[in-house]
Each structure stands twice: as C-alpha cells, then as structure tokens.
C-alpha positions as a Markdown table, in Angstrom:
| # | Residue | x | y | z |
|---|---|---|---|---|
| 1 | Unk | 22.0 | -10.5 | -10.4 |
| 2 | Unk | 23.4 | -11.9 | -7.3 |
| 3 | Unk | 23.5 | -11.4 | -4.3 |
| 4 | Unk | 26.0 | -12.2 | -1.5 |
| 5 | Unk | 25.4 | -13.8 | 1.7 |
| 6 | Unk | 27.1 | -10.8 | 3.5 |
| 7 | Unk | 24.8 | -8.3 | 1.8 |
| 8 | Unk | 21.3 | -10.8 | 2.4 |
| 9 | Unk | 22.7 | -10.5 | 6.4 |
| 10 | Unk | 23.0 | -6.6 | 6.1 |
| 11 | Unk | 19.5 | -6.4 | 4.5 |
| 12 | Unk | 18.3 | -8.5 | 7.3 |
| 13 | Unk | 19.3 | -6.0 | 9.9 |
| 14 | Unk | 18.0 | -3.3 | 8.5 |
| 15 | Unk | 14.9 | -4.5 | 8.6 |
| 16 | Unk | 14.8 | -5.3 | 11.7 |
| 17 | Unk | 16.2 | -1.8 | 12.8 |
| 18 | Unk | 12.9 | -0.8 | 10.7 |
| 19 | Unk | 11.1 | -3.0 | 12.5 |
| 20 | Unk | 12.3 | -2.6 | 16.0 |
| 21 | Unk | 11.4 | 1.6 | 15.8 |
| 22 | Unk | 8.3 | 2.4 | 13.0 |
| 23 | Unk | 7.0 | 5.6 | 12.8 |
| 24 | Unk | 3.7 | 6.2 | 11.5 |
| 25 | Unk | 2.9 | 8.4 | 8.0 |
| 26 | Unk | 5.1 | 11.4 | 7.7 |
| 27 | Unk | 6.6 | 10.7 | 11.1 |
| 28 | Unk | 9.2 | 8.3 | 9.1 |
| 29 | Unk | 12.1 | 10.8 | 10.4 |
| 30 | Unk | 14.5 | 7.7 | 11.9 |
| 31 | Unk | 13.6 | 5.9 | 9.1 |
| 32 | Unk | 14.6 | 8.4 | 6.6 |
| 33 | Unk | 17.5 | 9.1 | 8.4 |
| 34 | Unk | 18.9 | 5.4 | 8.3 |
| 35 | Unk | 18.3 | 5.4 | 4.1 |
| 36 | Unk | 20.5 | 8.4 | 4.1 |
| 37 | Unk | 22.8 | 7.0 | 5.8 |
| 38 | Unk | 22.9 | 4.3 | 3.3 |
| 39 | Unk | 23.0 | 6.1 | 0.4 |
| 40 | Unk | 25.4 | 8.4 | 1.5 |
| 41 | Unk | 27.7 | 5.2 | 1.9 |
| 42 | Unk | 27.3 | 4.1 | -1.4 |
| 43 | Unk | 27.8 | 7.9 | -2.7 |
| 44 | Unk | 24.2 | 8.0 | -4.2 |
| 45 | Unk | 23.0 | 11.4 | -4.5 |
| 46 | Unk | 19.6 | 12.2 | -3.1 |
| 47 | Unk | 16.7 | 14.8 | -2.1 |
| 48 | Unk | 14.0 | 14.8 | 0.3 |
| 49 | Unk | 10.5 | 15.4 | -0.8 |
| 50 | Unk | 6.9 | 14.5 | 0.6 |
| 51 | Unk | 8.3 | 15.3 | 4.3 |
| 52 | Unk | 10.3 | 12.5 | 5.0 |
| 53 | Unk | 10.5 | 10.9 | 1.4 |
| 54 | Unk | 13.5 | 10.3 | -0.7 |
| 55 | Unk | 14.4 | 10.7 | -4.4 |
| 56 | Unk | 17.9 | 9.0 | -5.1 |
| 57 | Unk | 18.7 | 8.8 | -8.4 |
| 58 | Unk | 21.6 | 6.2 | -9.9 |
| 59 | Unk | 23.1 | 7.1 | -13.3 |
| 60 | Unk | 24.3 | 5.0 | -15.2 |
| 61 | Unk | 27.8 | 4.5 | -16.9 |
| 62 | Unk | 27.4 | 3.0 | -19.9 |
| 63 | Unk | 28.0 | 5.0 | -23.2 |
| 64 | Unk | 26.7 | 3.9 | -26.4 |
| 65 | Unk | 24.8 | 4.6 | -29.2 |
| 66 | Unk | 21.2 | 2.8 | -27.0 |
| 67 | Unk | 21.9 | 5.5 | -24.2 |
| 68 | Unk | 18.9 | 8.4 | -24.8 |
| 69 | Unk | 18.4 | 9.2 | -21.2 |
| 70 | Unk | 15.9 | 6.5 | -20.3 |
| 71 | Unk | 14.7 | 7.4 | -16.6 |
| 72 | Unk | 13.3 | 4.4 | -14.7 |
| 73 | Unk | 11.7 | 4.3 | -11.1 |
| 74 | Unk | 11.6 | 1.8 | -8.0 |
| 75 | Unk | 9.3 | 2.5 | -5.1 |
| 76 | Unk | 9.2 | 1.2 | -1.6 |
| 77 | Unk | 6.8 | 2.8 | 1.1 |
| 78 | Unk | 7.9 | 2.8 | 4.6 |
| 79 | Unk | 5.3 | 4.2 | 7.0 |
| 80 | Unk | 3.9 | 1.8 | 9.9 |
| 81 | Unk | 0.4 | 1.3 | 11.3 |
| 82 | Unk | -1.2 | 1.9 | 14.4 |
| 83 | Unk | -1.0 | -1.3 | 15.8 |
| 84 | Unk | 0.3 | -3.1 | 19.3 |
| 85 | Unk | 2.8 | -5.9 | 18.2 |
| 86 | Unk | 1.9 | -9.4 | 19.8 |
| 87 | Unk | 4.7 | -10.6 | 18.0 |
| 88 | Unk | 7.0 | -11.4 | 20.4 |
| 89 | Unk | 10.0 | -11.0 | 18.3 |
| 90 | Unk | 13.4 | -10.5 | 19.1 |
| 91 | Unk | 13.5 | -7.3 | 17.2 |
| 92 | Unk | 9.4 | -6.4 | 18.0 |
| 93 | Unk | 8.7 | -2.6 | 18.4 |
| 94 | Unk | 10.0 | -0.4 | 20.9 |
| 95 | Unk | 7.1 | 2.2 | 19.5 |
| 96 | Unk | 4.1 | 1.4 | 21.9 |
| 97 | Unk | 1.1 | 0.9 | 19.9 |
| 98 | Unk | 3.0 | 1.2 | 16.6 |
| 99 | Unk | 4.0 | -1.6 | 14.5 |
| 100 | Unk | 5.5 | -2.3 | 10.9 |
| 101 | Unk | 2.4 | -4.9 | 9.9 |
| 102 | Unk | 2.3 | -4.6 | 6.1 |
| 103 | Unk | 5.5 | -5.4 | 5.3 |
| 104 | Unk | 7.0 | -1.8 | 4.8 |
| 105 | Unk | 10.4 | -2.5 | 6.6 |
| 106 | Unk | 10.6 | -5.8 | 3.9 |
| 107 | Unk | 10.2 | -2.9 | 1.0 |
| 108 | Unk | 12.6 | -0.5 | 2.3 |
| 109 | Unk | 15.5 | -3.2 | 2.8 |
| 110 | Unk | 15.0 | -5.0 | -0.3 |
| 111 | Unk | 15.3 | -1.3 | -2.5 |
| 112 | Unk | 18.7 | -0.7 | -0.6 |
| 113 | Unk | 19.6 | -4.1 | -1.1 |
| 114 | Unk | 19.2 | -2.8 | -5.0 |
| 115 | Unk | 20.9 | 0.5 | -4.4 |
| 116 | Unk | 23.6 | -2.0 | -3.1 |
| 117 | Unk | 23.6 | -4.3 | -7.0 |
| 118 | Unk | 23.0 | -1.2 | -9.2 |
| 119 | Unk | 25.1 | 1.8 | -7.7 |
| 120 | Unk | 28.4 | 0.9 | -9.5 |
| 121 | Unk | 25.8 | 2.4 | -12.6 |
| 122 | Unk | 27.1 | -0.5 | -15.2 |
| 123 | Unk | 23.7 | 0.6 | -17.0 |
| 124 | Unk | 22.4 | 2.8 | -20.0 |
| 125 | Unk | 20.3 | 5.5 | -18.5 |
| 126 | Unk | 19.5 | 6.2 | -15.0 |
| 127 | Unk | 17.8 | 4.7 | -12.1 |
| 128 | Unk | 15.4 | 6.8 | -9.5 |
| 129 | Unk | 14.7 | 5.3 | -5.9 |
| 130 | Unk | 11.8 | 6.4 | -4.0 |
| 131 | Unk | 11.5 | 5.6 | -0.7 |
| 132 | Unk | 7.7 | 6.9 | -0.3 |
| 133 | Unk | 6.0 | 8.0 | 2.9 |
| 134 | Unk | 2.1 | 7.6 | 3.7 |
| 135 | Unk | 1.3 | 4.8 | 2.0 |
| 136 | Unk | -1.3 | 3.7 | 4.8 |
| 137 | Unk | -2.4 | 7.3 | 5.2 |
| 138 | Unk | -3.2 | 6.7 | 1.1 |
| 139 | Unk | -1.6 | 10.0 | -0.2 |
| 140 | Unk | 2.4 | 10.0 | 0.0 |
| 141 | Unk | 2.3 | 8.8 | -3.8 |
| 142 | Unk | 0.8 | 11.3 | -4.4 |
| 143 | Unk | 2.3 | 14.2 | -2.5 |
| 144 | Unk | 5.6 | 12.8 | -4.4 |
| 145 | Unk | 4.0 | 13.3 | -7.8 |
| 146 | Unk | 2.5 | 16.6 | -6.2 |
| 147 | Unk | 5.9 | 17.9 | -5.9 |
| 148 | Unk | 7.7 | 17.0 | -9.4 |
| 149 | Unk | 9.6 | 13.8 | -8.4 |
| 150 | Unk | 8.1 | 11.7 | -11.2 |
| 151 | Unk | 9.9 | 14.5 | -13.4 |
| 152 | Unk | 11.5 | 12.8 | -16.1 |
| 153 | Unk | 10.3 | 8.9 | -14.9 |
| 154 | Unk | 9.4 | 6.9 | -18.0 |
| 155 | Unk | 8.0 | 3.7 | -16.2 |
| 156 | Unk | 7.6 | 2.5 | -12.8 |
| 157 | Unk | 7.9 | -0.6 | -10.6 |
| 158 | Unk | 7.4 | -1.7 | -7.0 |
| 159 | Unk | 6.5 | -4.6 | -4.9 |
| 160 | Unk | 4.6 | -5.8 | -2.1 |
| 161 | Unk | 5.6 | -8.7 | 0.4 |
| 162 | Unk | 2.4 | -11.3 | 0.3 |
| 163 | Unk | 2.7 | -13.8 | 2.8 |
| 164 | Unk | 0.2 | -16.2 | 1.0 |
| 165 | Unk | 2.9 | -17.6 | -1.5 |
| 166 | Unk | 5.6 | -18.8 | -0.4 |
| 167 | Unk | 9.5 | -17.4 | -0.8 |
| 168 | Unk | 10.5 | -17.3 | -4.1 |
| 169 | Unk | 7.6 | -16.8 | -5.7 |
| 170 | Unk | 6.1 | -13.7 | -7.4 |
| 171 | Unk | 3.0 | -12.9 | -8.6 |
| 172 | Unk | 2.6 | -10.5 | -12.1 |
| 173 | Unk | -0.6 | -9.4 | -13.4 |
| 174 | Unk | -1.3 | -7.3 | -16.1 |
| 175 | Unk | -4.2 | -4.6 | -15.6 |
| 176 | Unk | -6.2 | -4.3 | -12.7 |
| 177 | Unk | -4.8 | -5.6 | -9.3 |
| 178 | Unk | -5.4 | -3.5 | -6.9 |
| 179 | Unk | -9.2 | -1.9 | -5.6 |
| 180 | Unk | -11.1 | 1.6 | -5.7 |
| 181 | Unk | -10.6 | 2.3 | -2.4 |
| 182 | Unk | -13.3 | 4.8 | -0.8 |
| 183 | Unk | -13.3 | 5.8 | 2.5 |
| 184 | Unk | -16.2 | 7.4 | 4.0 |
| 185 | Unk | -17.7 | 9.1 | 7.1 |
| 186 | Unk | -20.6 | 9.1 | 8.3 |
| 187 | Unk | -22.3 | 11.7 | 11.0 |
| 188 | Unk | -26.0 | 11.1 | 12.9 |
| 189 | Unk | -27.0 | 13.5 | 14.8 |
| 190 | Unk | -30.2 | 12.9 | 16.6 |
| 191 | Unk | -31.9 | 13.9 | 19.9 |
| 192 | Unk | -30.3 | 13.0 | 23.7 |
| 193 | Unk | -32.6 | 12.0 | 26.3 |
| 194 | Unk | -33.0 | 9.7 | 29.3 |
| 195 | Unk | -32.4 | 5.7 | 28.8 |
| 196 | Unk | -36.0 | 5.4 | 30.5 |
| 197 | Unk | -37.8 | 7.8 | 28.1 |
| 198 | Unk | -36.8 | 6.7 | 24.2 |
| 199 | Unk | -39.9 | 8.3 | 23.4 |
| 200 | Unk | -38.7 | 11.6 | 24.0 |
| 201 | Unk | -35.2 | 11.1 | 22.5 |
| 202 | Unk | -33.7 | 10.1 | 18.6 |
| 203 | Unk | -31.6 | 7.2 | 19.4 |
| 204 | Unk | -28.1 | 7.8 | 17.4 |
| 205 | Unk | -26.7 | 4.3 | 18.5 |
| 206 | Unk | -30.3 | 2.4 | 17.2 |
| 207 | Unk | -30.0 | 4.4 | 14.0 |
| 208 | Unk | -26.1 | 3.6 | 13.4 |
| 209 | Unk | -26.6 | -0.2 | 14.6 |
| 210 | Unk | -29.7 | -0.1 | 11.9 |
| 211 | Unk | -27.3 | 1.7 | 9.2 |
| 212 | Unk | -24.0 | -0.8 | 9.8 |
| 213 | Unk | -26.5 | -4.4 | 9.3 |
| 214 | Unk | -28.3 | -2.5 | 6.4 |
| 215 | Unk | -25.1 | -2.2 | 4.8 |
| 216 | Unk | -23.9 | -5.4 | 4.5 |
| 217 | Unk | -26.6 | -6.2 | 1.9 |
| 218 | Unk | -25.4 | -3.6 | -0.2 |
| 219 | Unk | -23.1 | -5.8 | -1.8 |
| 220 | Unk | -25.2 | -8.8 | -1.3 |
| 221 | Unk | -28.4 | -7.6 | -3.0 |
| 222 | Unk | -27.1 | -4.7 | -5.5 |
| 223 | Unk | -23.8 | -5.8 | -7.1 |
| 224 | Unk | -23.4 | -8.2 | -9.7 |
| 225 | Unk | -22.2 | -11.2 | -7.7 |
| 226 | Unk | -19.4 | -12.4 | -10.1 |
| 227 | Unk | -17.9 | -8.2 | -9.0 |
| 228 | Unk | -15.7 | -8.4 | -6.2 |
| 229 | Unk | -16.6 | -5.6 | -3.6 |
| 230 | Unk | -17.0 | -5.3 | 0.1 |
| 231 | Unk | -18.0 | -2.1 | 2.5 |
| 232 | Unk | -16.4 | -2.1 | 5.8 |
| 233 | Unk | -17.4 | -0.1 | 9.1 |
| 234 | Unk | -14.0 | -0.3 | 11.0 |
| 235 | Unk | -15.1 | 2.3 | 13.2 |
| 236 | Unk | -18.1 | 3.3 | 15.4 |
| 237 | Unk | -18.4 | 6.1 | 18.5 |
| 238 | Unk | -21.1 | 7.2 | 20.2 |
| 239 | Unk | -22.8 | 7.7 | 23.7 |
| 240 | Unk | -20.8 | 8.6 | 27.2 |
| 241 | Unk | -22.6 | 7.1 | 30.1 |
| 242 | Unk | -25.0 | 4.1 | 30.4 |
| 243 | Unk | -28.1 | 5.9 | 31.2 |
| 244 | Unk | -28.5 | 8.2 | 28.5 |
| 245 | Unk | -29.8 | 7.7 | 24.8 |
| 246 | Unk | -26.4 | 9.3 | 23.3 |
| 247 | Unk | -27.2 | 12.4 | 20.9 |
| 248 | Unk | -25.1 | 11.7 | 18.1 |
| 249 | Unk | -22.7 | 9.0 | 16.5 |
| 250 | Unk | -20.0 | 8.9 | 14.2 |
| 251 | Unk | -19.2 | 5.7 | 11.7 |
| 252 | Unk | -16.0 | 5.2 | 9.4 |
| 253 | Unk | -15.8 | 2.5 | 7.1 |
| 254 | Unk | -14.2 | 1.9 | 3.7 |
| 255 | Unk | -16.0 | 1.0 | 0.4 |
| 256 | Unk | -13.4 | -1.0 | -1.9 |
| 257 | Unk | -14.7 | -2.2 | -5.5 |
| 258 | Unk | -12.8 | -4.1 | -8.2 |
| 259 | Unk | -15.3 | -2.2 | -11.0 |
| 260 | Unk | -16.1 | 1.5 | -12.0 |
| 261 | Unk | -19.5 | 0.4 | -12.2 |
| 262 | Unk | -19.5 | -1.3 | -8.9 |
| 263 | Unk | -18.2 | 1.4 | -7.3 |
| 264 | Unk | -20.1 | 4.1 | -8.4 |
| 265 | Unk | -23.2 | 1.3 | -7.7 |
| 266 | Unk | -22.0 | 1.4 | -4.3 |
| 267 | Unk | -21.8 | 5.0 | -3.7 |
| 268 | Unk | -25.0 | 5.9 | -4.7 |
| 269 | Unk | -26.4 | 2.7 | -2.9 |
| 270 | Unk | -25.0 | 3.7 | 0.4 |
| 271 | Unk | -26.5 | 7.6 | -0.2 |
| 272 | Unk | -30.0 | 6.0 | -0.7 |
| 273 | Unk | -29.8 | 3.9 | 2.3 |
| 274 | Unk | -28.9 | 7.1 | 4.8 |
| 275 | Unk | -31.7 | 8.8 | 3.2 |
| 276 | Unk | -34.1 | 6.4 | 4.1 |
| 277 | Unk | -33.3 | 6.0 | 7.7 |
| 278 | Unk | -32.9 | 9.9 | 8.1 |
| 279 | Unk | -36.3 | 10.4 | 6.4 |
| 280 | Unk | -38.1 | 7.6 | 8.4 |
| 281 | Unk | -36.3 | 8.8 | 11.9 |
| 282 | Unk | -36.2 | 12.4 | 11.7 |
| 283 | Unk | -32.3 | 12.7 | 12.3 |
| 284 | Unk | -29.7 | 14.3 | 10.3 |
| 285 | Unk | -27.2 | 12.1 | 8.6 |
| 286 | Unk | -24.0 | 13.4 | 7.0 |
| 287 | Unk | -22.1 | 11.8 | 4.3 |
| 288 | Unk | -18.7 | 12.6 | 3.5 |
| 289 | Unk | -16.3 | 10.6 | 1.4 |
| 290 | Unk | -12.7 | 11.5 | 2.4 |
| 291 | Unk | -9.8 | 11.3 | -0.5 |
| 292 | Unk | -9.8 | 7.6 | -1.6 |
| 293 | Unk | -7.3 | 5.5 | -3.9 |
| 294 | Unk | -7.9 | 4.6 | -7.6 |
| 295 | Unk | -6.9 | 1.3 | -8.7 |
| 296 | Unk | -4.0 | 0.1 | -9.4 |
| 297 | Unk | -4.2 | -1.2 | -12.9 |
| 298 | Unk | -0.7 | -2.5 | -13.9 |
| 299 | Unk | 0.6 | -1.2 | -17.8 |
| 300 | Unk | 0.6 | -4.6 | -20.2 |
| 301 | Unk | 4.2 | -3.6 | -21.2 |
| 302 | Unk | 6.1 | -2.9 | -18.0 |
| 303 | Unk | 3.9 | -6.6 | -16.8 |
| 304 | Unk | 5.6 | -8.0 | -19.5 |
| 305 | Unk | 9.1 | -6.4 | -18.0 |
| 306 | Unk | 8.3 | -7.7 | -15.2 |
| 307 | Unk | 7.6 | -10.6 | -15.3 |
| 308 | Unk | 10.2 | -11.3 | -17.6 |
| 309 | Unk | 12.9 | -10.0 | -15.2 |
| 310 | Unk | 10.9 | -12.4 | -12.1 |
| 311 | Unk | 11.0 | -15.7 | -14.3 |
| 312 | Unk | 14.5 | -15.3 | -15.2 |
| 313 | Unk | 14.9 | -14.6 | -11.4 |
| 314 | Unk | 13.5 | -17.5 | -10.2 |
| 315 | Unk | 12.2 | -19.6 | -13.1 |
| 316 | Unk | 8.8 | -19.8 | -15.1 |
| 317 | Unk | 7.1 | -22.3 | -12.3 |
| 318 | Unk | 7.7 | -19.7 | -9.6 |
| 319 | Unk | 6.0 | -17.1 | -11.2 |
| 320 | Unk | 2.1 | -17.1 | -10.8 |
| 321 | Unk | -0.9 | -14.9 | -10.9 |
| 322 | Unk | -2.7 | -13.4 | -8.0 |
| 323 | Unk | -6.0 | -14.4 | -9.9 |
| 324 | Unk | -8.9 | -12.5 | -8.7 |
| 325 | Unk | -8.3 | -8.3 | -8.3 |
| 326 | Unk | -7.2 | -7.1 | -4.5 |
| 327 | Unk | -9.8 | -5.3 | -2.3 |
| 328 | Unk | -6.8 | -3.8 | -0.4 |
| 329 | Unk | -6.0 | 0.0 | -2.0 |
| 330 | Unk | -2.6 | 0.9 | -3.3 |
| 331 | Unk | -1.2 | 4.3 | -3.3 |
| 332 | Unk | 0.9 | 3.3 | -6.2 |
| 333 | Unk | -1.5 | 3.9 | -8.0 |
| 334 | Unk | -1.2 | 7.1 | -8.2 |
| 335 | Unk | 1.7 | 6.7 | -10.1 |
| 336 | Unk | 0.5 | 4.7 | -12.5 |
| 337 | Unk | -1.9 | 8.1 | -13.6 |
| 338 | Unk | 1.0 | 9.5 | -15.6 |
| 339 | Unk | 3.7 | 7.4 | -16.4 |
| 340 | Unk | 3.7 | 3.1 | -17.0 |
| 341 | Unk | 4.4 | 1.2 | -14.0 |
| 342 | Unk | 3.5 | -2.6 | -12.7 |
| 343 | Unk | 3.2 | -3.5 | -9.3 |
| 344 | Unk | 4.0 | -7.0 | -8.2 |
| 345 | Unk | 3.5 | -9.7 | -5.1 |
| 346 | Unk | 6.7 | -11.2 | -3.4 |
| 347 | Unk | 6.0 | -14.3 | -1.5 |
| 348 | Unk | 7.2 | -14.2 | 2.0 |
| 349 | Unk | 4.6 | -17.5 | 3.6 |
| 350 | Unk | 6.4 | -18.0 | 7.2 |
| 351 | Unk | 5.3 | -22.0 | 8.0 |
| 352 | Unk | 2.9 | -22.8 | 10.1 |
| 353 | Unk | 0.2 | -20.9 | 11.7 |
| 354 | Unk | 2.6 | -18.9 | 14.1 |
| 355 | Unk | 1.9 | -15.4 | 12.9 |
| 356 | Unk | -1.0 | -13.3 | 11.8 |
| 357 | Unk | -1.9 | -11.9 | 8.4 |
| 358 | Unk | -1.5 | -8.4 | 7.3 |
| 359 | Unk | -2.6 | -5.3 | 9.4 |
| 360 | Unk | -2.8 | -7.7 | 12.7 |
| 361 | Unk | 0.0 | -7.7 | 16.0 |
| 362 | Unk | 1.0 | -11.0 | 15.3 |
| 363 | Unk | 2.2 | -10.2 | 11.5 |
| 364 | Unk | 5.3 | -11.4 | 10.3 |
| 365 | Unk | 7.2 | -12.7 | 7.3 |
| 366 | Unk | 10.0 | -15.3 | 6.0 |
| 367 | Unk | 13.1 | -12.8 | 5.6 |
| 368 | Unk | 14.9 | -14.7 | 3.1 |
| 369 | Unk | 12.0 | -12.6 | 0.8 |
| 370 | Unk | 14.8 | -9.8 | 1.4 |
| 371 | Unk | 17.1 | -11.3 | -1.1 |
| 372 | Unk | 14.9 | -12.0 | -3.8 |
| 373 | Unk | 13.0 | -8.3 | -3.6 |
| 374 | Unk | 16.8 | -6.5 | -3.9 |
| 375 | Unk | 17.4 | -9.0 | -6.8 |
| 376 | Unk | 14.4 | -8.4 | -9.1 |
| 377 | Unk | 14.3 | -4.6 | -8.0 |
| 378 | Unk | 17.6 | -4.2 | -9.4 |
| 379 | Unk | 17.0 | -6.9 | -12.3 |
| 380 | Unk | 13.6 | -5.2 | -13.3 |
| 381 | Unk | 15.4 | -1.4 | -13.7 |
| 382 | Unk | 18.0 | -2.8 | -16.3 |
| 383 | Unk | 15.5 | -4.5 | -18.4 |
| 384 | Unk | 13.1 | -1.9 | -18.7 |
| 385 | Unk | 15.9 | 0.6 | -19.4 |
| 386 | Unk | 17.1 | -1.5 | -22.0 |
| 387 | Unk | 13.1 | -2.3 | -23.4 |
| 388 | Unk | 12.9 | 2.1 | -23.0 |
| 389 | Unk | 16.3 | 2.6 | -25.3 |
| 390 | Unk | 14.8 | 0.3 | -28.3 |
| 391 | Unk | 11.9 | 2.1 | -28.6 |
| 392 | Unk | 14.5 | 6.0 | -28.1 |
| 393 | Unk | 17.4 | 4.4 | -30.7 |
C-alpha cells in the first residue's frame, strides 16, 4: 500500500506534536484528544476505554461470499516516561521531566497513518484500532482487555520502533520475544542509631548495599548460562542526615527471564538470599512482588501474516530476526492470553552516535520509520482478514 508524500509529512507532525507535549500513563488526555481529532476527520467511529484509550473500529465494504465478520486488531501505546529530554530537538518536550523515549509518539502516528490507507473500508471484515494507554506503567493492555475491547478480535498485531536496525527493516519472530518481567520491592527495616555507635544500631544501608552485590550472582551462579536473564535494582532510598545509621531502606528492581524455569529459579533465589541476610542480621526484610508482564510469545500463524505482509513491503532481504529473546517486558502480551497476535520490530537506526538508546534523554529515531509502520499496519490487517475468511468460508 502506498503512501503519499503529503500523508508521510502529516505523520511526521504528529509525531512531533506527540513528542513536543507527552503525558505520562493514564495522563494521555492531549494525546487522546489529537487521535480524536483524527478520526473524527476521517469519520471513523470510536469509544474510549482504559481512561484515555481508544477503540476505533473500520468496517469494511466489501461484500462477498469470504465476508464472515472477520474482526482484526492493531495496537499502538502512547504513554511517555519520566524522563528530562537532552535531546535538543526542535520539537523536544515542553513537559519538564517528561519525555516520549520509547518510541510511543512513532506508534501512535504510524496507526493513524493506517486509519488514513484503510478507512475508505475497501476490505472483507472489519478493522479495530487501539490506541493503548500504560504501556510503561505495564497494565493498560490489560485494563483494555479488562473492560471488553478485545470483544469480538480474532488476531492481533502491533509494532515497536527498534533503533538497532536500520529503516526499512523489520524484524518477525515466531514464539517467544519478549521477557517475564517481575518487578519487585523490597523493605529492611532495621535499628537507627548514632554513625559513631554501629554497635548499638542495625545498619539498613550496609544490609541493602550487601543485598544489591549479592544479587548480581544470582544470575551468574544459579541460571543456566545459555538462559537469558538479568535482575536489576533501579532504585534505592534510605537514611536522612549524614550522622546517623538510617533505620530502614527501601530497594526496587525488576527481575526479567526469557524461561518459566529461569524465572521461577530466580524468584525463589532472590527469597533465599533475603532470608539469609535477615536471619544473620536480625532485621526484618519484606518481599513483595508487584503485578509483572508475561511474555510476549508471538502466535506461529499471525508470524507467518506478518511477516508475509513485511517482505512484500520491503522485500525478503529486509526482513530479519531479532535472534536472542528481549529482556525488555511487553504489555502486549496481555493480549496475546486470549486471542492470536504477533508483535514485530521496525527499524528506525538514526546514523551516527548522536542520540541515546531507549529509556535515555537523548533518545531519538530516523522518522522516515513513520511511513513504513502506517504501511505494514494497514498491509498486515488485510492479509490476516483475508487468512481469517479461508478458514470462516
């Protein structure tokens, strides 16, 4: 499907309106606001759901004998990060310490670049657009499934800008692609005292300091090497002045595995570990594990769909694997639980060493990625309709 240059230039101001003001997870309210006003141009009917999500919903026009209903989805998330920009763009954030980093404002352009190609409906079936809150907060998936909008979906696709292939590339994968991704908490609570008497005192910041080193053998010394897996601490607080021994500290990190095993390996790892260091301190340490993401693990036939619909797009030679599994979650998944879908990588490699990688201030991408997202989004809904009405005739 093509797509004109006047529509590529649109795309590429919308994202950078996107860009210019993000709003964090369930804040997207000027976000939501500019998709409506989209749709509304194009005459595609829509609902809100998940807060500040959308449902829009394209049917198509075609009559025939292969047109049973066939219900198709597209999904592009569109919630920022808490994150300064050092970008220095043109179009950088006006929202102090927020920033679209991940590529969000790419996703929500490129799926009203395909409202744009598909609206006329010159399709069998119909075509539903979800432009998803939360993704970063892990759970507007599934606050969309929560509240019916996967009603009636047969199979599911989205994408996910990847600025380690260059444009016009995509990477398909059948199965698992994405990580378990397990974030935890992690409370000691010890004794306060004075900085000259340790004696006296349970020492929160020793104890966490000896919990975060001890960690990083977890994956080291108790997982099968050739099982991808990492634990993270992104997060540590403790202590108020410089001449006390601070009373309690808090650490949050992430556990992501590629493996059941390995992640259930992990878990239990990291419970032994605090009970050994509360047991030889005498401190209380509380555990919690806060609502993590399965995996994504991508349906062999809607892989096939799409990367079908990605080769005829941009030929066979631009369409790769990612290889090795993702340790970065995926709220898509949460799809995936009850209907087919596939999730796939657009390349979007800016040249040079100019800009940051994903989740950083300096992150950016190559927006000609724009055109190519729109195309396959709109290229990938047709096919599987037409894969769904074989199997319905």
């Amino acid at each position: 499907m093509q797509l004109s240059p006047t529509l590529l230039a649109h795309l590429i101001e919308l994202r950078r309106t996107i860009h210019r003001y993000p709003e964090l997870s369930y804040k997207e309210e000027r976000t939501s606001a500019l998709i409506r006003h989209e749709l509304e141009a194009l005459h595609i009917p829509y609902r809100q759901l998940a807060i500040t999500g959308i449902r829009a919903e394209i049917q198509g026009q075609h009559k025939g004998s292969k047109n049973r209903g066939g219900t198709v989805a597209l999904r592009a998330d569109m919630d920022a990060l808490p994150i300064s920009e050092k970008t220095g763009l043109i179009f950088a954030s006006e929202n102090p310490g927020v920033m679209h980093a991940c590529g969000h404002d790419g996703h929500v352009a490129m799926l009203l670049g395909a409202a744009h190609l598909l609206h006329q409906g010159d399709f069998s079936g119909q075509i539903v657009l979800f432009f998803q809150p939360a993704e970063e907060a892990g759970n507007g998936a599934a606050q969309i499934v929560a509240e019916g909008g996967l009603d009636q979906v047969d199979m599911i696709f989205g994408g996910h800008i990847d600025t380690h292939f260059a444009p016009g590339h995509f990477t398909v994968d059948k199965g698992l692609i994405c990580s378990y991704a397990d974030p935890f908490i992690i409370r000691i609570h010890g004794r306060g005292g004075h900085a000259a008497r340790p004696h006296e005192a349970i020492d929160s910041v020793v104890l966490a300091a000896n919990l975060v080193m001890n960690m990083q053998t977890l994956v080291s010394r108790q997982i099968n090497p050739s099982h991808a897996a990492v634990v993270t601490v992104g997060k540590l607080r403790a202590g108020t002045v410089l001449n006390a021994i601070a009373e309690e500290a808090v650490l949050e990190g992430t556990i992501r595995s590629a493996h059941p095993e390995t992640r259930n390996c992990l878990i239990a790892a990291l419970q032994r570990l605090i009970k050994g260091v509360e047991d030889m301190s005498n401190a209380e340490i509380e555990l919690e594990f806060l609502d993590g993401m399965p995996a994504v693990i991508n349906d062999d036939q809607a892989a096939r769909i799409a990367r079908n619909a990605a080769v005829d797009l941009v030929g066979k030679e631009q369409v790769g694997t990612q290889e090795a599994p993702s340790l970065g979650g995926e709220d898509f998944a949460f799809y995936q639980q009850h209907v087919p879908g596939c999730l796939v990588r657009f390349g979007a490699q800016v040249a040079g060493d100019q800009v940051g990688p994903a989740h950083s201030g300096r992150y950016d991408f190559d927006e000609k990625v724009l055109g190519y997202g729109a195309q396959w989004f709109a290229l990938v809904a047709r096919r599987a309709l037409d894969r769904l009405a074989e199997h319905k005739v």
